[in-house]
C-alpha positions in Angstrom: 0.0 0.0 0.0 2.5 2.4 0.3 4.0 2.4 -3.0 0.8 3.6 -4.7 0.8 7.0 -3.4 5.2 7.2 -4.3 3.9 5.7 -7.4 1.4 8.8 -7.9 3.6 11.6 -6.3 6.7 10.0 -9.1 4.2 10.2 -12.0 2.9 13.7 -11.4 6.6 14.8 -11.1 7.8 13.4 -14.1 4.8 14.2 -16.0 5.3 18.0 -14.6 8.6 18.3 -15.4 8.0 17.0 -18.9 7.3 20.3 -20.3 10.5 21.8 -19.0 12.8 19.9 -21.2 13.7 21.1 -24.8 13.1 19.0 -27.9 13.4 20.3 -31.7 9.4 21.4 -31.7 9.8 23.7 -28.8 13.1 24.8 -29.1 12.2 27.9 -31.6 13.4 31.5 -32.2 10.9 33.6 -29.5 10.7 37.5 -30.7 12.8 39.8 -28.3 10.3 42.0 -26.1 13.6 44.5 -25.7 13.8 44.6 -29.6 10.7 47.2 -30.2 10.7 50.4 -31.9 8.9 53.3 -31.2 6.5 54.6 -33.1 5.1 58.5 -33.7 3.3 60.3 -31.5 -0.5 60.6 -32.1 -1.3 64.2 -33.6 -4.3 65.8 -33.7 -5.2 67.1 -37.2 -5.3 71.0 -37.3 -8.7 71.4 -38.6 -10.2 68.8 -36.3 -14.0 69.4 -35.8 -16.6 67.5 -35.0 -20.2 67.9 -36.3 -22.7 70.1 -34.0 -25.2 68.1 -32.0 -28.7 68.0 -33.1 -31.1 68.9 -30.2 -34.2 66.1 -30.0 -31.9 63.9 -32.1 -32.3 60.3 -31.3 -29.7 58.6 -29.8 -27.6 56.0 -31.8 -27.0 53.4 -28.7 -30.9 53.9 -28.2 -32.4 51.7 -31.1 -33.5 48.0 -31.8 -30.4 45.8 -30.5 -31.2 43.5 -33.3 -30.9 45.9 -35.8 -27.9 47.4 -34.2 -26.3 43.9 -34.6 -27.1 43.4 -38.4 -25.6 46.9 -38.8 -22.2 46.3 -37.1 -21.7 43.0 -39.4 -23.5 43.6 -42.6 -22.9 47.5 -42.8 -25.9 50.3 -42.7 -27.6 48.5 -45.9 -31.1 48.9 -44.7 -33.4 51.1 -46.9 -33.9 54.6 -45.5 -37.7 54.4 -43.8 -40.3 55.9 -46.1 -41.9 59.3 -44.8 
């Protein structure tokens, strides 16, 4: 009876330590996280404007979630509504 749990602590060991060793899959060229340029800063345009706000407008986040879903992956292809 006691060899069953040596026999369980030995084959969790070996089977933890497995991954540490290095064979020809895992042994691989990893990029170097010291190796990174830096980029530009982020500019804002000069003529940067934004359009006026509407008063009464509806809001865009306050519409049919199901149509708000076909918009986001098919595009805004839905008719305009008739008057």
């Amino acid at each position: 009876m006691k060899r069953k749990p040596i026999l369980i602590l030995a084959s969790f060991a070996f089977a933890t330590l497995a991954g540490c060793g290095s064979t020809g899959i895992l042994d691989r060229q990893r990029p170097d996280e010291f190796a990174v340029t830096r980029s530009k800063p982020i500019e804002v345009p000069a003529k940067f404007t934004l359009p006026a706000p509407t008063p009464n407008a509806p809001r865009p986040q306050d519409g049919d979630t199901k149509e708000q879903v076909i918009d986001a992956i098919f595009g805004d292809t839905a008719p305009a509504p008739r008057p």
